[in-house]
C-alpha atoms as one frame of an Amber mdcrd trajectory, in Angstrom:
protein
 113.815 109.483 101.128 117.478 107.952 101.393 118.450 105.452 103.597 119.110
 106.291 107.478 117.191 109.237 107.036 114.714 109.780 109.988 111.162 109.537
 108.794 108.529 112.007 109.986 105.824 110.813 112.986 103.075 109.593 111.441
  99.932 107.389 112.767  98.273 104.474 110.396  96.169 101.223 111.484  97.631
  97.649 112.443  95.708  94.244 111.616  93.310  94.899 113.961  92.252  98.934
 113.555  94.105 100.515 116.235  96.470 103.237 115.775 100.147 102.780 115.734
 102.254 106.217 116.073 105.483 106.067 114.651 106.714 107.611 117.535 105.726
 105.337 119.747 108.470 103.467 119.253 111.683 105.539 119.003 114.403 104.698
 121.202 112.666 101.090 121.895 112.701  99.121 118.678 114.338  99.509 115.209
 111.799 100.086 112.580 112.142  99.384 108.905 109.351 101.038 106.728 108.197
  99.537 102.980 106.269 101.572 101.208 104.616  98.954  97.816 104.056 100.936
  94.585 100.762  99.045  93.984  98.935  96.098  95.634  99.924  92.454  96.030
């Protein structure tokens, strides 16, 4: 994926265990996404 390019909707946990669309925040908020090749 390059940069600015507009990631597809997808749904995962927060902290707590509810599920945060992607979606959800278009328009609203600017989102930057991280994805780690391993744990920390």
């Amino acid at each position: 994926m390059k940069i600015f390019t507009i990631a597809p909707d997808f749904e995962l946990p927060d902290f707590e265990g509810n599920p945060v669309r992607l979606s959800s925040f278009k328009g609203r908020k600017n989102i930057v996404l991280v994805f780690l090749r391993g744990f920390m």
